[in-house]
C-alpha positions in Angstrom: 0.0 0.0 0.0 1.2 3.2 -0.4 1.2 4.4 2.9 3.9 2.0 3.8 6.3 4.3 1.5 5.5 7.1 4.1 6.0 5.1 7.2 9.6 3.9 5.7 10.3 7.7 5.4 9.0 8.6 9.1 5.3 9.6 9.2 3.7 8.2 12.0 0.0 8.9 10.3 -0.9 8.9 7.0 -4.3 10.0 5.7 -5.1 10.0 2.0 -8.4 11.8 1.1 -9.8 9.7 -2.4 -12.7 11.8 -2.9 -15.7 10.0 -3.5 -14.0 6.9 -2.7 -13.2 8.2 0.3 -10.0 8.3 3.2 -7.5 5.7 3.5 -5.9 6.2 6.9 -2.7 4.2 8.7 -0.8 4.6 11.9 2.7 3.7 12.0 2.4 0.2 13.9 -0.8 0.6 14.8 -4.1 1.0 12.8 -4.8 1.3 9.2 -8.0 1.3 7.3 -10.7 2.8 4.3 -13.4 5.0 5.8 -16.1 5.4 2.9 -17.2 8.9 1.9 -19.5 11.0 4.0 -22.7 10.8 1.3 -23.3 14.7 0.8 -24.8 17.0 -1.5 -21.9 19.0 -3.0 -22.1 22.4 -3.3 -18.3 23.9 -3.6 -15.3 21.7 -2.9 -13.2 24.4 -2.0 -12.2 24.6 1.5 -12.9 21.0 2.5 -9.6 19.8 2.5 -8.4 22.6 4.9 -11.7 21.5 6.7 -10.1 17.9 7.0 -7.4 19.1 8.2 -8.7 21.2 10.9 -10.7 18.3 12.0 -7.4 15.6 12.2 -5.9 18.8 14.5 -8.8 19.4 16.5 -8.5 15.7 17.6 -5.0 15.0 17.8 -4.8 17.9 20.1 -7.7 16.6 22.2 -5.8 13.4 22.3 -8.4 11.1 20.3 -8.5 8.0 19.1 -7.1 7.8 15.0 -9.5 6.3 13.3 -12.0 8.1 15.3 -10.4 11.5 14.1 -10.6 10.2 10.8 -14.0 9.7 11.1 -14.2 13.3 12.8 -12.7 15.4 10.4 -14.5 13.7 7.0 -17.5 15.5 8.8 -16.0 18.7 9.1 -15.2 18.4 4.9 -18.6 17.1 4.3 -19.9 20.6 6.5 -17.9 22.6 3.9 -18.5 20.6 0.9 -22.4 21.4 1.6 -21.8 25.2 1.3 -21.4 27.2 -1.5 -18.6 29.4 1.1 -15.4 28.5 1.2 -15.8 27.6 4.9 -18.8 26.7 6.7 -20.3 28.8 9.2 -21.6 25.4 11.4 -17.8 24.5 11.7 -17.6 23.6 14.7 -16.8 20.4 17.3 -20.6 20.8 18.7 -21.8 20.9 14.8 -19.5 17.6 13.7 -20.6 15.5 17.0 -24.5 16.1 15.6 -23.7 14.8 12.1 -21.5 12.4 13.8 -24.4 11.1 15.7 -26.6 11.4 12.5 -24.3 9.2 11.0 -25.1 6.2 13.3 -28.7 6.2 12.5 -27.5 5.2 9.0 
């Protein structure tokens, strides 16, 4: 895979944003895995990888879980990708853990 290639230069996490297809994710020696797209209606892509981002640093400074964060931060992108801004104005933790719950009912 090719997120081997990025452990054997030193990255401890790797997550790779496919689109539609959605995020591969691996930690170094630990967990690795495909999380499938967050199904949205989308607007303007601009912004949502930024959004991602934001997310993955929101949780690794709250000291959560990887694949959790994963999970975490493909909501903050799907928040953006539904606006025709280039940021959303329901960015926030609150905002994510609603669609996050949302998403279980699925």
């Amino acid at each position: 895979m090719v997120t081997s290639w990025f452990h054997e230069q030193g990255v401890q996490r790797v997550v790779l944003s496919m689109g539609a297809d959605g995020v591969y994710y691996s930690e170094l020696d630990y967990v690795s895995g495909h999380s499938p797209a967050f199904p949205v209606d989308i607007v303007n892509n601009t912004g949502s990888g930024d959004a991602m981002m934001a997310g993955l640093v929101h949780c690794a400074l709250a000291g959560m879980d990887f694949k959790e964060s994963v999970y975490f931060a493909q909501r903050c992108a799907a928040l953006v990708l539904s606006t025709e801004l280039i940021y959303s104005l329901t960015l926030s933790p609150f905002d994510v853990e609603n669609l996050l719950v949302l998403d279980s009912y699925r």
